[in-house]
C-alpha positions, 0 to 999 in steps of 0.5 A: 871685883865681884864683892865691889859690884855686889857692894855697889848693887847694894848701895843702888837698891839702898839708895832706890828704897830710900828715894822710893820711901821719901816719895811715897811718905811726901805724897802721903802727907800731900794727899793727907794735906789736901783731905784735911783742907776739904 
């Protein structure tokens, strides 16, 4: 029981840093984007 729910938090934290990741890279290249049109 407890190694599942350590696996499972590790799979939580995984998947939060990827989505944390991806936004952070898409408004990067948003901000990128919209400097390079000015």
């Amino acid at each position: 029981m407890r190694l599942r729910t350590r696996r499972h938090l590790g799979f939580i934290t995984s998947v939060g840093a990827m989505l944390v990741l991806g936004t952070s890279l898409t408004l990067a290249s948003i901000h990128g984007t919209l400097d390079g049109n000015r």
